[in-house]
N, CA, C and O atoms as CSV, one atom per row, in Angstrom:
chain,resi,resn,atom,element,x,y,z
A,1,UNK,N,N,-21.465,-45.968,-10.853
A,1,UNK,CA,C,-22.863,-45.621,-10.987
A,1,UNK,C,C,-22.980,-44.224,-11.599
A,1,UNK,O,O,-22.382,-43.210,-11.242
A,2,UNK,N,N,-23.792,-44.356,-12.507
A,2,UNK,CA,C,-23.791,-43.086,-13.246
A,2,UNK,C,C,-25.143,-41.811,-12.447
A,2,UNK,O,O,-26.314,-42.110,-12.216
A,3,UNK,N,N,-24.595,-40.662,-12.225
A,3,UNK,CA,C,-25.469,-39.783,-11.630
A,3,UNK,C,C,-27.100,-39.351,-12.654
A,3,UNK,O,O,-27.086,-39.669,-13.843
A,4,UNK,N,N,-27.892,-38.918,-12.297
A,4,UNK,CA,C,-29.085,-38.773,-12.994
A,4,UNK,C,C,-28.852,-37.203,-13.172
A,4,UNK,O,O,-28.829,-36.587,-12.107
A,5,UNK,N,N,-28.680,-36.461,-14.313
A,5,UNK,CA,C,-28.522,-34.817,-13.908
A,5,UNK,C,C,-29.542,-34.351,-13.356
A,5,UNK,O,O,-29.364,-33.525,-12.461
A,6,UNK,N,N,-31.057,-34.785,-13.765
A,6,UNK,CA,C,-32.047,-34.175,-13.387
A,6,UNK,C,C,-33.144,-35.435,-12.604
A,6,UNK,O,O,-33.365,-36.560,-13.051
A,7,UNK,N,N,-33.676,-34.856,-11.397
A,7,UNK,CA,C,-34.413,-36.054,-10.985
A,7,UNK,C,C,-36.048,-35.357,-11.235
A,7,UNK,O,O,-36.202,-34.200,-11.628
A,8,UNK,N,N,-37.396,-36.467,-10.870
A,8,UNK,CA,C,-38.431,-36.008,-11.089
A,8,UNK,C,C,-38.858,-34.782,-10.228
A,8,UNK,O,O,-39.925,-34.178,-10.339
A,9,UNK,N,N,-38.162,-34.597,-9.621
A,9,UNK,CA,C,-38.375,-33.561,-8.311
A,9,UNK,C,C,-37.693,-32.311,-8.730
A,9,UNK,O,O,-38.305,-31.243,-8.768
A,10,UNK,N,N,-36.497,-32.416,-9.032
A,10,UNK,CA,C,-36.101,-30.859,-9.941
A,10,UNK,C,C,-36.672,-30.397,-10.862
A,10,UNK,O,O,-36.786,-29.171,-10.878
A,11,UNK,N,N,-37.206,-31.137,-11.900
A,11,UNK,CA,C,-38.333,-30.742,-13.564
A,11,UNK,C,C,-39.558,-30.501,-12.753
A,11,UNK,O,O,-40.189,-29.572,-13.258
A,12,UNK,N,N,-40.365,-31.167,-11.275
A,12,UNK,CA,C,-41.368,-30.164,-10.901
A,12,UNK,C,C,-40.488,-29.131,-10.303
A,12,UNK,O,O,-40.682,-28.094,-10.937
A,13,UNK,N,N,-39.693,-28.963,-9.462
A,13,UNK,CA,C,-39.569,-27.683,-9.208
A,13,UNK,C,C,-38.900,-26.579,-9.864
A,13,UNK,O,O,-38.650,-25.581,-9.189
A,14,UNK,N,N,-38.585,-26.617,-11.054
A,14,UNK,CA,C,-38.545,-25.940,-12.218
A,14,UNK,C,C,-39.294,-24.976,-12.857
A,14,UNK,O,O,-39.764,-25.420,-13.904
A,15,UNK,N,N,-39.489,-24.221,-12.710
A,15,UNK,CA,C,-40.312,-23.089,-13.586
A,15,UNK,C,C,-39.866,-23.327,-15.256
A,15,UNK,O,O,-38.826,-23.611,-15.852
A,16,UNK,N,N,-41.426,-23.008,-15.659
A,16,UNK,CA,C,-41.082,-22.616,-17.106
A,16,UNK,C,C,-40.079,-21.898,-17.840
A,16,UNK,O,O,-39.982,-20.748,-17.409
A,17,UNK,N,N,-39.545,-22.068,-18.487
A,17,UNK,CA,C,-38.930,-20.986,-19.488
A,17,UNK,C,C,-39.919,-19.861,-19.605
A,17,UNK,O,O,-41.122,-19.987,-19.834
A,18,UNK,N,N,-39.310,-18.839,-19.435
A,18,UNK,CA,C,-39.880,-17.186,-19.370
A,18,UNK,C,C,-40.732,-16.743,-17.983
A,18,UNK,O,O,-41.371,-15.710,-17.785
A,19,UNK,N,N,-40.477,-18.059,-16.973
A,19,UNK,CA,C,-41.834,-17.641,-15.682
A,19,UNK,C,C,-40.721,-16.607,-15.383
A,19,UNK,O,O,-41.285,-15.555,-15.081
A,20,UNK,N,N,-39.508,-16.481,-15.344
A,20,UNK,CA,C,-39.407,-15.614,-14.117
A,20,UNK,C,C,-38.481,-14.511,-14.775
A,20,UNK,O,O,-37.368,-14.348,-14.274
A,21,UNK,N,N,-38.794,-13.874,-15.674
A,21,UNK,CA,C,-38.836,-12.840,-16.424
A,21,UNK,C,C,-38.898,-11.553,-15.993
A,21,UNK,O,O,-40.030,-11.070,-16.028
A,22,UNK,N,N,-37.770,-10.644,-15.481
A,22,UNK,CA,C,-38.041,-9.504,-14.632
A,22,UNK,C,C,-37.818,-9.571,-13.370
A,22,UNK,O,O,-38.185,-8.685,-12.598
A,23,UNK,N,N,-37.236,-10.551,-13.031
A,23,UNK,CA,C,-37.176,-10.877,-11.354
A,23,UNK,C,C,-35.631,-10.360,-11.338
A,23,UNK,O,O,-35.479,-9.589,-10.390
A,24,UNK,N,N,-34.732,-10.498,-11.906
A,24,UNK,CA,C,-33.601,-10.024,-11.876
A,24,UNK,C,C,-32.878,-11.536,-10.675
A,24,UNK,O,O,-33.061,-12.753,-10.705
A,25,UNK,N,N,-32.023,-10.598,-9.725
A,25,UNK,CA,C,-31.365,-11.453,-8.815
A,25,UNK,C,C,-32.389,-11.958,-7.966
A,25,UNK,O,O,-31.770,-12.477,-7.038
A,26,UNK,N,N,-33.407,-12.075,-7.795
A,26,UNK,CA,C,-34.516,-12.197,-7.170
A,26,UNK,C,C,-34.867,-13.811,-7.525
A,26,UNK,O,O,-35.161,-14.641,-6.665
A,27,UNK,N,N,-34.770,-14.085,-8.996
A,27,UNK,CA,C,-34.891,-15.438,-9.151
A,27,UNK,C,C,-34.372,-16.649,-8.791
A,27,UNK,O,O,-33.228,-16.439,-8.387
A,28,UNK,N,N,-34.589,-17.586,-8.745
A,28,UNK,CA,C,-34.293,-18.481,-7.661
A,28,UNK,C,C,-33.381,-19.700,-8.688
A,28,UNK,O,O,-33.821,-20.441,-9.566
A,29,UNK,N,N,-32.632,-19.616,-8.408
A,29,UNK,CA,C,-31.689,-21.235,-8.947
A,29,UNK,C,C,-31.793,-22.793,-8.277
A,29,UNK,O,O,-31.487,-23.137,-7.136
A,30,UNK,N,N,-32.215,-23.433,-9.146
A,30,UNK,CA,C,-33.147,-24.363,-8.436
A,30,UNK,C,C,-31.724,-25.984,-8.023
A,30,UNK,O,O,-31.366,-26.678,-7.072
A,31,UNK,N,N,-31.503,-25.843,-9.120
A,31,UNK,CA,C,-30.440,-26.869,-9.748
A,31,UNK,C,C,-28.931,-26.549,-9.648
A,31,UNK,O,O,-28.720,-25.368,-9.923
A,32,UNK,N,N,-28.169,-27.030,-9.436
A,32,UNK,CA,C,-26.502,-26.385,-9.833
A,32,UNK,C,C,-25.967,-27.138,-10.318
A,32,UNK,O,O,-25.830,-28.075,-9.532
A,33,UNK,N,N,-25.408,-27.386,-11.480
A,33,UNK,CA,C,-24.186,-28.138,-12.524
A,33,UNK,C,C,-22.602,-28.001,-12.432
A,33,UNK,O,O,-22.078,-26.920,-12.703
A,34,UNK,N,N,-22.160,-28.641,-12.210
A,34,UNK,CA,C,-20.558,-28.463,-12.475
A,34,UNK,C,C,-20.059,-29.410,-13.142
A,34,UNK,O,O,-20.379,-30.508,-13.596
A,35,UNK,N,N,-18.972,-28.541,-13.081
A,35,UNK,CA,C,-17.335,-29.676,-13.982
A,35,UNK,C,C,-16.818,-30.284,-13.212
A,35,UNK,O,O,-15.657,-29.945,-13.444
A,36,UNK,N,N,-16.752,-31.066,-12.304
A,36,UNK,CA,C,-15.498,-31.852,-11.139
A,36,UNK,C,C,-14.012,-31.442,-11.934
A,36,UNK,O,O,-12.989,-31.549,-11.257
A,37,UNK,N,N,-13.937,-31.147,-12.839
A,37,UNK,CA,C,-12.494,-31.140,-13.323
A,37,UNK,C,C,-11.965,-29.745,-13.792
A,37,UNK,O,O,-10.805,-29.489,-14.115
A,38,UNK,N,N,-13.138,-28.806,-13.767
A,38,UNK,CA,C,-12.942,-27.796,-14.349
A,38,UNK,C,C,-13.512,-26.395,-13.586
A,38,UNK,O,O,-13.865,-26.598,-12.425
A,39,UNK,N,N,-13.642,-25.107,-14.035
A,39,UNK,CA,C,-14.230,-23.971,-13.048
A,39,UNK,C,C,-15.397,-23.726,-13.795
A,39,UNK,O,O,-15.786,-22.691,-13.254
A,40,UNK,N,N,-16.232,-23.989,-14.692
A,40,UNK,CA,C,-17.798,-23.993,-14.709
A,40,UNK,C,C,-18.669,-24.299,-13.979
A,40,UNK,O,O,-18.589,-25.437,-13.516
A,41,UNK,N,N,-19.670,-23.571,-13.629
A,41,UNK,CA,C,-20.516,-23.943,-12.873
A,41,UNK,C,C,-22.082,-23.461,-13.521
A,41,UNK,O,O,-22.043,-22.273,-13.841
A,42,UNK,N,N,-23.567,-24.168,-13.809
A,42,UNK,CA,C,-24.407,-23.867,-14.422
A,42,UNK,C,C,-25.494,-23.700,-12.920
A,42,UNK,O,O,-25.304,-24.369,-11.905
A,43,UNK,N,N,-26.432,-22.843,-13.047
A,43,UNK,CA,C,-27.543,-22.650,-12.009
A,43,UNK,C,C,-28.672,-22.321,-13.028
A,43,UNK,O,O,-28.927,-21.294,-13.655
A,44,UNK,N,N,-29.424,-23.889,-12.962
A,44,UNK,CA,C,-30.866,-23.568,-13.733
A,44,UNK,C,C,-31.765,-22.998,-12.749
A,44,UNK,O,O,-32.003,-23.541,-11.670
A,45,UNK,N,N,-32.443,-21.493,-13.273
A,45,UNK,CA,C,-33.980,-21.323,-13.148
A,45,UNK,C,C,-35.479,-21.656,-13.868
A,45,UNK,O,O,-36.645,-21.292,-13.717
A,46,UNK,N,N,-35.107,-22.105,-14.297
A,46,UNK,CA,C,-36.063,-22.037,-15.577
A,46,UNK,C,C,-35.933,-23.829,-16.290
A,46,UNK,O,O,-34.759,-24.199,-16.309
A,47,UNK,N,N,-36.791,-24.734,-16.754
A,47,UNK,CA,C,-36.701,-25.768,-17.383
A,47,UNK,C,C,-38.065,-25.876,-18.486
A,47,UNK,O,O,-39.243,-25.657,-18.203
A,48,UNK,N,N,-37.472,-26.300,-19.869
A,48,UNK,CA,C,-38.477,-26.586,-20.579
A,48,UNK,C,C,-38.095,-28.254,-20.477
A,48,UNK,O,O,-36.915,-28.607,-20.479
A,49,UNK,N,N,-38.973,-29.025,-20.408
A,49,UNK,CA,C,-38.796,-30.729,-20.379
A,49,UNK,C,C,-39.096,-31.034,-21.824
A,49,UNK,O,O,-38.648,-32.125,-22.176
A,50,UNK,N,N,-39.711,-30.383,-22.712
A,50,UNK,CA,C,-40.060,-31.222,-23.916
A,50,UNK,C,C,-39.013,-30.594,-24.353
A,50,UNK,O,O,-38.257,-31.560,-24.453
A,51,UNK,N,N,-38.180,-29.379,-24.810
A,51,UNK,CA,C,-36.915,-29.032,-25.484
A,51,UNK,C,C,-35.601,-29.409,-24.846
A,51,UNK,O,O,-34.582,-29.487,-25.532
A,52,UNK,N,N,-35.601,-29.672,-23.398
A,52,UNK,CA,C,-34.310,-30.053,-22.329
A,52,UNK,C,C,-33.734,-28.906,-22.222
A,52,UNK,O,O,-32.621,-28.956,-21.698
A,53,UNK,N,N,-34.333,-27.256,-22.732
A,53,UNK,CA,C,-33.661,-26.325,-23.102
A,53,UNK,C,C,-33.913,-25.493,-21.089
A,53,UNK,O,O,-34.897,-25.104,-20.459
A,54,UNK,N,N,-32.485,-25.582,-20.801
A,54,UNK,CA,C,-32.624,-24.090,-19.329
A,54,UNK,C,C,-32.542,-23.226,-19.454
A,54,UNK,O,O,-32.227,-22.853,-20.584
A,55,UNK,N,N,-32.730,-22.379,-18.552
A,55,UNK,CA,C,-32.750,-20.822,-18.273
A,55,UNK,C,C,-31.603,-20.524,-17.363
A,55,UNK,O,O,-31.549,-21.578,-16.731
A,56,UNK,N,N,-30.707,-19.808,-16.918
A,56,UNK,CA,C,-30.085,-19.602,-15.667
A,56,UNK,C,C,-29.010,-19.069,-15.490
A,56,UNK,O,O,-28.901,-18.392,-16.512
A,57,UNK,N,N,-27.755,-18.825,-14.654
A,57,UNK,CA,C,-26.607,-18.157,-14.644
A,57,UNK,C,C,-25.994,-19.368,-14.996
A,57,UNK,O,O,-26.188,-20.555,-14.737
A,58,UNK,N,N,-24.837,-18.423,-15.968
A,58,UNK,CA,C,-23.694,-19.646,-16.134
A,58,UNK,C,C,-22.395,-18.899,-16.122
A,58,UNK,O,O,-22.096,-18.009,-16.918
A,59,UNK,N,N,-21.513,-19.436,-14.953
A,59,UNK,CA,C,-20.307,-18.970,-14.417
A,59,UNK,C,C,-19.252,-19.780,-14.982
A,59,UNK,O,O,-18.858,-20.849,-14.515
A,60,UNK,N,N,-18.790,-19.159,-16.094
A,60,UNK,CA,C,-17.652,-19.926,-16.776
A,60,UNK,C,C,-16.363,-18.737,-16.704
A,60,UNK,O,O,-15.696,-18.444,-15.711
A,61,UNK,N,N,-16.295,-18.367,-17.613
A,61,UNK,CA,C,-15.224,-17.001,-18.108
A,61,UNK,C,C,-15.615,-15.927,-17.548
A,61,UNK,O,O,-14.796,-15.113,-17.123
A,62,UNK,N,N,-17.334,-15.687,-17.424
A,62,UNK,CA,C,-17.972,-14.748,-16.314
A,62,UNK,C,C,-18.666,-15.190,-16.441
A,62,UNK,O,O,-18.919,-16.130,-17.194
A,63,UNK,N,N,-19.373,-14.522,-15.554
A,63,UNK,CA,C,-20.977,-15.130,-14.678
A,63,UNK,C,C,-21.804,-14.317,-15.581
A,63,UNK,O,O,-21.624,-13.102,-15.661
A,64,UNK,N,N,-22.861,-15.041,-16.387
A,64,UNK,CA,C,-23.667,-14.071,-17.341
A,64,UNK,C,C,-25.310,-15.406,-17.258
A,64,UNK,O,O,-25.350,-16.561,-16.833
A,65,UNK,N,N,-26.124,-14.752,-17.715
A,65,UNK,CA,C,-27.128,-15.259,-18.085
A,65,UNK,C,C,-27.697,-15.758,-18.940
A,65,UNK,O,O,-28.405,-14.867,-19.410
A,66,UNK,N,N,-27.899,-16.906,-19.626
A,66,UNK,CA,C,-28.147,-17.663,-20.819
A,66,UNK,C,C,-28.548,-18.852,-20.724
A,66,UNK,O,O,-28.423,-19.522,-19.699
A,67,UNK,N,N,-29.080,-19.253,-21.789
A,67,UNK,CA,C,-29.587,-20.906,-22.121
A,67,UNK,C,C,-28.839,-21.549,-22.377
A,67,UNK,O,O,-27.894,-21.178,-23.074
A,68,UNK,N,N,-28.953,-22.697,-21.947
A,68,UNK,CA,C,-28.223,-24.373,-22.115
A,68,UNK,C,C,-28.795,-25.226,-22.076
A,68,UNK,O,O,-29.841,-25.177,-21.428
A,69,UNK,N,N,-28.383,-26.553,-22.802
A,69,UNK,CA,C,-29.208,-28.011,-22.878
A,69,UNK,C,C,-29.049,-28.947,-21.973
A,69,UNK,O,O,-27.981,-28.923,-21.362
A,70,UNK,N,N,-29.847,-29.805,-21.703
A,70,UNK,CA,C,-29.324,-31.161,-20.584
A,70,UNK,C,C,-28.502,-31.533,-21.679
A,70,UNK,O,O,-27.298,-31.280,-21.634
A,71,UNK,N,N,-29.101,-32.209,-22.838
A,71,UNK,CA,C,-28.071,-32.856,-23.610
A,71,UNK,C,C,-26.589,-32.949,-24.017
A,71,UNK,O,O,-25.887,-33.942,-24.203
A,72,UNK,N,N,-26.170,-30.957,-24.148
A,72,UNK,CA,C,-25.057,-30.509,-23.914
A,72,UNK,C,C,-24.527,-31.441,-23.004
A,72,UNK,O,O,-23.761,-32.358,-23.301
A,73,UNK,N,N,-25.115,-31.080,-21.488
A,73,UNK,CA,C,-24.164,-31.416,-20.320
A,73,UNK,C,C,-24.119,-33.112,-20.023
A,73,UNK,O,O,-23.245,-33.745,-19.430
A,74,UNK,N,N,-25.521,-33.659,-20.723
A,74,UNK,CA,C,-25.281,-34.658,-20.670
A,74,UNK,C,C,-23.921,-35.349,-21.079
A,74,UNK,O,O,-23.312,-36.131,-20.350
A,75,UNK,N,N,-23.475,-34.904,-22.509
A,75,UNK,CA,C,-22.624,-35.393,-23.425
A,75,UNK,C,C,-21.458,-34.946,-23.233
A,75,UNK,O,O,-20.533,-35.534,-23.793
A,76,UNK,N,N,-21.123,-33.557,-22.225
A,76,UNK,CA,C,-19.748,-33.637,-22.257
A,76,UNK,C,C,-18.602,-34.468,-21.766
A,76,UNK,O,O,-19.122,-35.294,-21.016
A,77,UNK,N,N,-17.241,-34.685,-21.806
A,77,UNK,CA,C,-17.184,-35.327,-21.186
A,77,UNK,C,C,-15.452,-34.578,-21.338
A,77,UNK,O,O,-14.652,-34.418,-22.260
A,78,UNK,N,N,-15.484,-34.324,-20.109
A,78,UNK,CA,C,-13.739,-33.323,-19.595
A,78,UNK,C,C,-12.699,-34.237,-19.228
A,78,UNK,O,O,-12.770,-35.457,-19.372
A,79,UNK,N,N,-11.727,-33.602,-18.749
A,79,UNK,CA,C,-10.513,-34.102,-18.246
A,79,UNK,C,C,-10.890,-35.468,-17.403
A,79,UNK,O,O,-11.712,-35.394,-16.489
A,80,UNK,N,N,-10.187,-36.859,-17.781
A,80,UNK,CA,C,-10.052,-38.434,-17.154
A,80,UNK,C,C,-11.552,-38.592,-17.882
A,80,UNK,O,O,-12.221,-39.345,-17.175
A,81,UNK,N,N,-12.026,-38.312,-18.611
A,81,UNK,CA,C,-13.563,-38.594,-19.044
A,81,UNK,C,C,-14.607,-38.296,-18.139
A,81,UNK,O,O,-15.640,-38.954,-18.255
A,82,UNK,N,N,-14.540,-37.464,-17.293
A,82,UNK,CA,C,-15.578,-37.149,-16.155
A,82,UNK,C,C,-16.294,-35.854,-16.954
A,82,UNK,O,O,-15.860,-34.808,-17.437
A,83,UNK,N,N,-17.839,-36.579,-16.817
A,83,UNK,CA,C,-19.144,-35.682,-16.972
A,83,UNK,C,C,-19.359,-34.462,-16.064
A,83,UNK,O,O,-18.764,-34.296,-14.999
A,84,UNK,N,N,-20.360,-33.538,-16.642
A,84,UNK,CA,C,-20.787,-32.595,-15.442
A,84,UNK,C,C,-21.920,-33.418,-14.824
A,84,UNK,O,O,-22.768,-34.129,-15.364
A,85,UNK,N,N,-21.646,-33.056,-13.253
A,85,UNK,CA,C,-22.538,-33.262,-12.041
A,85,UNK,C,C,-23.772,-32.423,-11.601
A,85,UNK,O,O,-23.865,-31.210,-11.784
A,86,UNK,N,N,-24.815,-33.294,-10.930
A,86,UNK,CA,C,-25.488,-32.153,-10.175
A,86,UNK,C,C,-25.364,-31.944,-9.047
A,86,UNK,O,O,-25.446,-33.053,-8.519
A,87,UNK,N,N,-25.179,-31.051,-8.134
A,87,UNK,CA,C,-24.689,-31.005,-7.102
A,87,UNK,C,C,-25.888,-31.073,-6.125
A,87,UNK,O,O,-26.661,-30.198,-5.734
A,88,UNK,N,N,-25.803,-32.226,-5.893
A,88,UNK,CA,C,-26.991,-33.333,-4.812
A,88,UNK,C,C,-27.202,-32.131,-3.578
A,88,UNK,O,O,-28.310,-31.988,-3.061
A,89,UNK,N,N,-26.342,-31.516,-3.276
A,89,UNK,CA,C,-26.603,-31.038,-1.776
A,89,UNK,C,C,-26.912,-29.453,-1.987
A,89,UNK,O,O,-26.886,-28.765,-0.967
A,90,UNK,N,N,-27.171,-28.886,-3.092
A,90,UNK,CA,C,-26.976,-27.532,-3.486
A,90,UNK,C,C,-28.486,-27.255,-2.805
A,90,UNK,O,O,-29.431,-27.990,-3.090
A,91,UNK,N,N,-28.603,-26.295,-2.017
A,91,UNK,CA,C,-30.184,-25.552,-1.898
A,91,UNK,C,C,-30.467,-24.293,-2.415
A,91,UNK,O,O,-29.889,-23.285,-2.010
A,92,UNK,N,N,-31.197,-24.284,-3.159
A,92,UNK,CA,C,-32.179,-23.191,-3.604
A,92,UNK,C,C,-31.945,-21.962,-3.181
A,92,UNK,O,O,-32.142,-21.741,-1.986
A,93,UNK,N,N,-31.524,-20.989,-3.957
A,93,UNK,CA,C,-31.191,-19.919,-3.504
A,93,UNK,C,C,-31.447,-18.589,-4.419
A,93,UNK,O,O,-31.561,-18.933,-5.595
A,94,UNK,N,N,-31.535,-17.595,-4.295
A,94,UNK,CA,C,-31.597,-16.680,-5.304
A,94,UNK,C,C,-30.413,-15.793,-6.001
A,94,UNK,O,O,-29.732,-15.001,-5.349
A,95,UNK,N,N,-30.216,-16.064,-7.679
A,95,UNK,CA,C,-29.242,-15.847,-8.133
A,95,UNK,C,C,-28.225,-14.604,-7.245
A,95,UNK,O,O,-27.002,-14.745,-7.243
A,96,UNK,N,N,-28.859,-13.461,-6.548
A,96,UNK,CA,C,-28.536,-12.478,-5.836
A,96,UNK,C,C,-27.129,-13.127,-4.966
A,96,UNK,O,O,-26.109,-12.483,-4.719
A,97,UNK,N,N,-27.373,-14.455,-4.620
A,97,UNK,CA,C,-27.181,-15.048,-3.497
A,97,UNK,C,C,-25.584,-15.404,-3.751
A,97,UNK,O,O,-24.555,-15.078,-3.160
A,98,UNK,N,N,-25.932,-16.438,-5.205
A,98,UNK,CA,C,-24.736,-16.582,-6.034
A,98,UNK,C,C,-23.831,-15.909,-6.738
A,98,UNK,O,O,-22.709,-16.389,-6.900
A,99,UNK,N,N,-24.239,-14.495,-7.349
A,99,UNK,CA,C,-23.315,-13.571,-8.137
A,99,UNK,C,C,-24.299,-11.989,-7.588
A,99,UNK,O,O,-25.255,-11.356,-8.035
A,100,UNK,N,N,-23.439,-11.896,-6.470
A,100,UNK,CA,C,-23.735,-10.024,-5.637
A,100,UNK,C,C,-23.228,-9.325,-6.627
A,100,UNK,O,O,-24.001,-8.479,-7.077
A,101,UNK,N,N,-22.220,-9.387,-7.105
A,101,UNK,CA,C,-21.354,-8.199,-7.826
A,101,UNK,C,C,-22.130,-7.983,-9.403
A,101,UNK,O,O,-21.890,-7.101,-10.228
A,102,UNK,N,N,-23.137,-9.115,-9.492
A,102,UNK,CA,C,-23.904,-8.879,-10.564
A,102,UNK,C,C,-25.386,-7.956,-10.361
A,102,UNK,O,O,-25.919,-7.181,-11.155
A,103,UNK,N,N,-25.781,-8.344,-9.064
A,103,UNK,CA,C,-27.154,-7.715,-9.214
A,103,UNK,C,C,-27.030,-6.932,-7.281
A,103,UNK,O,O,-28.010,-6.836,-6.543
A,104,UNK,N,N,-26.039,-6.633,-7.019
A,104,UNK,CA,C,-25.789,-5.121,-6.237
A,104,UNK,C,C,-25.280,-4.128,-6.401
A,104,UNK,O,O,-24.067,-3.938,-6.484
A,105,UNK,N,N,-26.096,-3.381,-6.469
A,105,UNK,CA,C,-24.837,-1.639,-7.336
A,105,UNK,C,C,-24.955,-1.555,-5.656
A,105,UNK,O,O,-24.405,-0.640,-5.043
């Protein structure tokens, strides 16, 4: 059975692209993406639905802040052919929460 990355309940609880602008670690990661096979991990804040384009931290090589596509993640496909996941049980948290060493001096 193939996973849904995004359900109707994450795109409402999604903020716009640019709502949360200035919030710093304060902003909230709604969504979390991974690799099952690999050490990436994506945390959307932000969703545009008509571009599929996110907002959010993305912890690959380092933890930095940038845009990514569903489509991207839709289409990848890693080690044994396994897709990225959404992680069903992830709760809502604020980026602060996920990367301290980024937004605590």
């Amino acid at each position: 059975m193939k996973m849904m990355l995004l359900t109707k309940k994450n795109i409402k609880d999604l903020p716009a692209i640019g709502s949360t602008d200035g919030q710093g670690g304060d902003a909230v990661a709604v969504v979390k993406f991974f690799d099952p096979t690999g050490s990436w991990t994506w945390y959307a804040t932000e969703y545009d639905a008509a571009t599929g384009e996110f907002f959010g931290l993305v912890d690959g090589h380092e933890k930095e802040l940038g845009y990514f596509q569903l489509e991207e993640l839709a289409s990848f496909r890693g080690r044994f052919g396994l897709g990225i996941e959404r992680d069903r049980y992830f709760t809502p948290k604020p980026l602060r929460e996920i990367a301290p060493e980024k937004y605590d001096s």
